[in-house]
NUBA-398584 format. One record per residue (C-alpha): residue in three letters; z, x, y; chain; residue number from 1. Coordinates in Angstrom, 3 decimals, decimal comma, padded with zeros to 6 digits, always signed. Example, Ala and Ser with C-alpha at 12.3 -4.5 7.8 and 13.67 -1.06 7.14 Angstrom:
REM NUBA-398584
- ALA | +007,800 | +012,300 | -004,500 | A | 1
- SER | +007,140 | +013,670 | -001,060 | A | 2
//
This chain:
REM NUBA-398584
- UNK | -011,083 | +037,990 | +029,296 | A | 1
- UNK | -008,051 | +038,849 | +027,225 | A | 2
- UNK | -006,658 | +035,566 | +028,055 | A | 3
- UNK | -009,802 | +033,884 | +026,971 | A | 4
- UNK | -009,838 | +035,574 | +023,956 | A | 5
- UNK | -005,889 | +034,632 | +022,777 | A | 6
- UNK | -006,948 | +030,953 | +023,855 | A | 7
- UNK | -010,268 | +031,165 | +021,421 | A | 8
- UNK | -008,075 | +032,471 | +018,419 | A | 9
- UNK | -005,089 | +029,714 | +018,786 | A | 10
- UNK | -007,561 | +027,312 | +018,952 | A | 11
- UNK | -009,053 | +028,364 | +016,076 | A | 12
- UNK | -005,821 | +028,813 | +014,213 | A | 13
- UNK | -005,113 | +025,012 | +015,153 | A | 14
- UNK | -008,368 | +023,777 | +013,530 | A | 15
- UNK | -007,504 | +025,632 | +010,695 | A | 16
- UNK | -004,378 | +024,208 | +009,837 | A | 17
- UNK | -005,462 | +021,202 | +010,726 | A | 18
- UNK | -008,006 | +021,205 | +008,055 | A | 19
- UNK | -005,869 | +023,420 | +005,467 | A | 20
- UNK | -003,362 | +020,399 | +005,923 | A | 21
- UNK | -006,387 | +017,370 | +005,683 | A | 22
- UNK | -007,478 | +019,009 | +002,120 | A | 23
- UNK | -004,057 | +019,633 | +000,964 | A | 24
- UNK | -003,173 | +015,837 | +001,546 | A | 25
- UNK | -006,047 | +015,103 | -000,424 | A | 26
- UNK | -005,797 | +017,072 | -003,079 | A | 27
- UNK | -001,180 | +015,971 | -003,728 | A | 28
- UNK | -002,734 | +012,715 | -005,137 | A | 29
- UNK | -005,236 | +014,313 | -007,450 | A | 30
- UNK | -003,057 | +014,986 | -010,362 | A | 31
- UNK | -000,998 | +012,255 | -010,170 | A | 32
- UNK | -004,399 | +009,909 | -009,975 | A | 33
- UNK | -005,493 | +011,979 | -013,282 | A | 34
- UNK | -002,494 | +011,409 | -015,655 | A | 35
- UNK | -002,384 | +007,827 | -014,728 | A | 36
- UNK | -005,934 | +007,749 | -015,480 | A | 37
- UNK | -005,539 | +009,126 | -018,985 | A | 38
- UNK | -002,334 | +006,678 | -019,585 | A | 39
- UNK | -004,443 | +003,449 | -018,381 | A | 40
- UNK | -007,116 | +004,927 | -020,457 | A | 41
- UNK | -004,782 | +004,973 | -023,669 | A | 42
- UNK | -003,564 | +001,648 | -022,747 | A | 43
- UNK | -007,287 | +000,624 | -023,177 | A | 44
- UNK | -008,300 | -000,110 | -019,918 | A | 45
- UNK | -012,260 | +000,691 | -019,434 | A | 46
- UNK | -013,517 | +003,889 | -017,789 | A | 47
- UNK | -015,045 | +001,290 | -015,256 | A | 48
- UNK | -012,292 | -000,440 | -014,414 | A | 49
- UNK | -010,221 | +003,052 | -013,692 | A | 50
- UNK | -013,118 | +004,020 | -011,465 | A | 51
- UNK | -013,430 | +000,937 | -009,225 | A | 52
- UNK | -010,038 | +001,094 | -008,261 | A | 53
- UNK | -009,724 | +005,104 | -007,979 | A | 54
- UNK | -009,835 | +004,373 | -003,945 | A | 55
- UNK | -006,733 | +002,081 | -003,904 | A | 56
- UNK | -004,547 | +003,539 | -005,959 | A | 57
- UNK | -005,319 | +007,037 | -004,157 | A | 58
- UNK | -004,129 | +005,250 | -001,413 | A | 59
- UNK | -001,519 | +003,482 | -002,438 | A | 60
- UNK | +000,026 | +006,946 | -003,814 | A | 61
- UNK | -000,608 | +008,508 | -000,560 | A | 62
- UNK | +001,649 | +005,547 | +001,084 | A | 63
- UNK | +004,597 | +006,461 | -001,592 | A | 64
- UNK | +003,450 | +004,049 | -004,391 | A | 65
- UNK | +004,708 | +006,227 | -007,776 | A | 66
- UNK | +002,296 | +006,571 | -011,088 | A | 67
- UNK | +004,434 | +004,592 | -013,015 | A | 68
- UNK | +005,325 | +001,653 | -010,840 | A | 69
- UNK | +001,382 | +001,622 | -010,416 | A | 70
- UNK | +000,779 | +002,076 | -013,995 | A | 71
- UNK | +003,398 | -000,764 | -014,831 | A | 72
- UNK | +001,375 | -003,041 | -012,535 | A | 73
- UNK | -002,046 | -002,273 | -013,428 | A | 74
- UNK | -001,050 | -002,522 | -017,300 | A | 75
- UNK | +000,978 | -005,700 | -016,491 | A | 76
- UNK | -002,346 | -007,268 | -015,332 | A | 77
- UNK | -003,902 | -006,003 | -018,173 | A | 78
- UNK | -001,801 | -007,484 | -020,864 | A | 79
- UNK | -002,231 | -011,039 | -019,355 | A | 80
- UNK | -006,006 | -010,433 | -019,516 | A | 81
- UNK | -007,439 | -009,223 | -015,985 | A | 82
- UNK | -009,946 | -007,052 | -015,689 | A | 83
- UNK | -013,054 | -005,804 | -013,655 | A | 84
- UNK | -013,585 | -007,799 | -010,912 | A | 85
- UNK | -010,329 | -009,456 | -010,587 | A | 86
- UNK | -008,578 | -006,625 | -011,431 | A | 87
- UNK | -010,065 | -004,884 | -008,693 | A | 88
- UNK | -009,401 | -007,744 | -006,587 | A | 89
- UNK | -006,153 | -007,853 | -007,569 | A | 90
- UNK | -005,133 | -003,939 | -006,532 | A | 91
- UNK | -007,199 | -004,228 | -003,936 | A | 92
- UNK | -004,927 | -007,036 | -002,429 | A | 93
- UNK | -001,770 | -005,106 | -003,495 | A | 94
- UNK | -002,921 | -001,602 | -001,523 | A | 95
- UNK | -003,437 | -004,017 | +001,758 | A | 96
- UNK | -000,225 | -005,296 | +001,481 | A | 97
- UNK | +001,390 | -002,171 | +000,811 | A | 98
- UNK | -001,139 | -000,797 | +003,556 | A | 99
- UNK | +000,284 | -003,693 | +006,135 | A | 100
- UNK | +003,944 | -002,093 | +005,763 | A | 101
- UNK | +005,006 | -003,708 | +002,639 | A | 102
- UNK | +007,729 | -001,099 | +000,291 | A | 103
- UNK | +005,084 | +000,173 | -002,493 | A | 104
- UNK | +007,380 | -001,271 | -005,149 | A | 105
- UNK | +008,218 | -004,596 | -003,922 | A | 106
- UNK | +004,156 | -005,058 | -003,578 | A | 107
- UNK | +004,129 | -004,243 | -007,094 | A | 108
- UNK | +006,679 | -006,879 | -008,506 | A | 109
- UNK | +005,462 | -008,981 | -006,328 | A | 110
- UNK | +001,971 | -008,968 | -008,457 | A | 111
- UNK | +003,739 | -008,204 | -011,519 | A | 112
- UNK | +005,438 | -011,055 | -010,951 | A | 113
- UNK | +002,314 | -013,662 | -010,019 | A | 114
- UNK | +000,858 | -012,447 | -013,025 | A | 115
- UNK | +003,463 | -013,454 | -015,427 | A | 116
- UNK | +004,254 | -016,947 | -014,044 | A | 117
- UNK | +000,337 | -017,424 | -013,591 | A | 118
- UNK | +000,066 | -016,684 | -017,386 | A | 119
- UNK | +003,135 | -018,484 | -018,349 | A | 120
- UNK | +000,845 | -021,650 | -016,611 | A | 121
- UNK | -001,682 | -020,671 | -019,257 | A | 122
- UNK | -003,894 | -019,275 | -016,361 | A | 123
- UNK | -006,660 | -016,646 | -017,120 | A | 124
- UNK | -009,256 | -015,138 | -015,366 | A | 125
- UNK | -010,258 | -015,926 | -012,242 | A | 126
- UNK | -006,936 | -018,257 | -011,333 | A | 127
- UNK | -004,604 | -015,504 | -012,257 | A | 128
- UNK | -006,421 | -013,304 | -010,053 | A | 129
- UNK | -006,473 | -016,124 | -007,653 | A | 130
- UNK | -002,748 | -016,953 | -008,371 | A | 131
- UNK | -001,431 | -012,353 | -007,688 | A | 132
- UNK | -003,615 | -012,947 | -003,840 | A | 133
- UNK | -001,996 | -016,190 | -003,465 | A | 134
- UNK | +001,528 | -014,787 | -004,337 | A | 135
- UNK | +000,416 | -011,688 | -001,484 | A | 136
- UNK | -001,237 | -013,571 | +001,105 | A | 137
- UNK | +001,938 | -015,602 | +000,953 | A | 138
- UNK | +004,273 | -012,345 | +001,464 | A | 139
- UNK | +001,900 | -011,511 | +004,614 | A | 140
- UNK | +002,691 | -014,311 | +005,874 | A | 141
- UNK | +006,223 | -013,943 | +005,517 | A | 142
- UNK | +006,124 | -010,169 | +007,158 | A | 143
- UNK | +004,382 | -011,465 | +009,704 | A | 144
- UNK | +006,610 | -014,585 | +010,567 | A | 145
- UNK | +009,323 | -012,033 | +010,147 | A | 146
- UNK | +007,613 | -009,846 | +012,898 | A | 147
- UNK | +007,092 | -012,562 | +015,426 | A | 148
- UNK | +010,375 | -013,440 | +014,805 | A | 149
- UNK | +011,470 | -010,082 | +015,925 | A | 150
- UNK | +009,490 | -009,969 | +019,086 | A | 151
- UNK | +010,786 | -013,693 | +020,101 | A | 152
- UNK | +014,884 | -011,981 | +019,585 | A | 153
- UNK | +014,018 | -009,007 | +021,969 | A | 154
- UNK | +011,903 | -011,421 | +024,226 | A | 155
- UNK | +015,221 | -013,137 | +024,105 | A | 156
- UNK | +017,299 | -010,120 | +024,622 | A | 157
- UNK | +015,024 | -008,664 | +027,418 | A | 158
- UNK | +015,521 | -012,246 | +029,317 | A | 159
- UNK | +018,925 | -012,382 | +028,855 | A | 160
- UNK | +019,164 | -008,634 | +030,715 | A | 161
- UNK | +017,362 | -010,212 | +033,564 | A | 162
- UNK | +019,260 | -013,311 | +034,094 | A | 163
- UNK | +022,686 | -010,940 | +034,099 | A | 164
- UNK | +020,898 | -008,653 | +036,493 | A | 165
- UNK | +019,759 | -005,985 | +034,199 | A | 166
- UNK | +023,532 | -005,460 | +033,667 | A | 167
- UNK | +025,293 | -003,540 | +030,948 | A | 168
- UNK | +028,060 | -004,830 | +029,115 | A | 169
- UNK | +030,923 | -006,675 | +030,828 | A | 170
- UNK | +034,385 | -004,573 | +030,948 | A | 171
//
């Protein structure tokens, strides 16, 4: 019974923490999420826009994405125009990417960067949010060439192994 009992109570402990540890990674984001909110709010971005993409930049700061670099890429967007939709779109498309394995700041020069040679084209709108998921489908595509690249070298490797007869290195 006594057995039963210590087995009940570490249990319980484990859900606890468990759950004390869910919350607390919830709640690291919070703050940050609320001073970024005031700054894009000062830099006149709507209370609507802010709140439509409240779920991807949570994220993205969960994944190691700092306030500023995201509030240099949301206001980047900003100042060449986007808004609602496409700038939705547009961080949207930046969180997958960064949620696909991509370094939290490269993802963000990589928009920054669409959006300044889309507006330098004289693009608005809907084709420079078109242009910022062109520029990132285009870097998926290169991770995952990359990646299959990868797998084909240790295929490679792993043949190799076999043809020497699974033999170390030659003395």
């Amino acid at each position: 019974m006594r057995k039963l009992l210590i087995i009940v109570v570490v249990a319980g402990l484990m859900g606890l923490v468990t759950a004390a540890y869910a919350f607390a990674e919830g709640e690291d984001v919070a703050p940050a999420f609320e001073k970024l909110k005031n700054t894009l709010r000062q830099k006149g971005i709507s209370e609507k826009d802010i709140n439509s993409i409240q779920k991807p930049i949570n994220n993205m700061l969960k994944q190691g994405a700092t306030r500023e670099g995201i509030e240099k890429v949301i206001g980047d967007l900003s100042e060449k125009g986007m808004k609602g939709q496409y700038l939705k779109n547009s961080i949207n498309s930046m969180n997958e990417l960064i949620n696909d394995g991509e370094n939290p700041k490269n993802a963000g020069n990589i928009v920054s960067r669409a959006a300044h040679e889309a507006r330098a084209q004289g693009l608005k709108g809907r084709d420079l949010a078109n242009k910022v998921h062109e520029a990132i489908q285009q870097r998926k595509q290169e991770r995952n060439l990359l990646k299959q690249q990868k797998k084909e070298q240790k295929q490679v490797q792993k043949q190799w192994k076999i043809k020497r007869g699974g033999k170390g290195k030659r003395k």
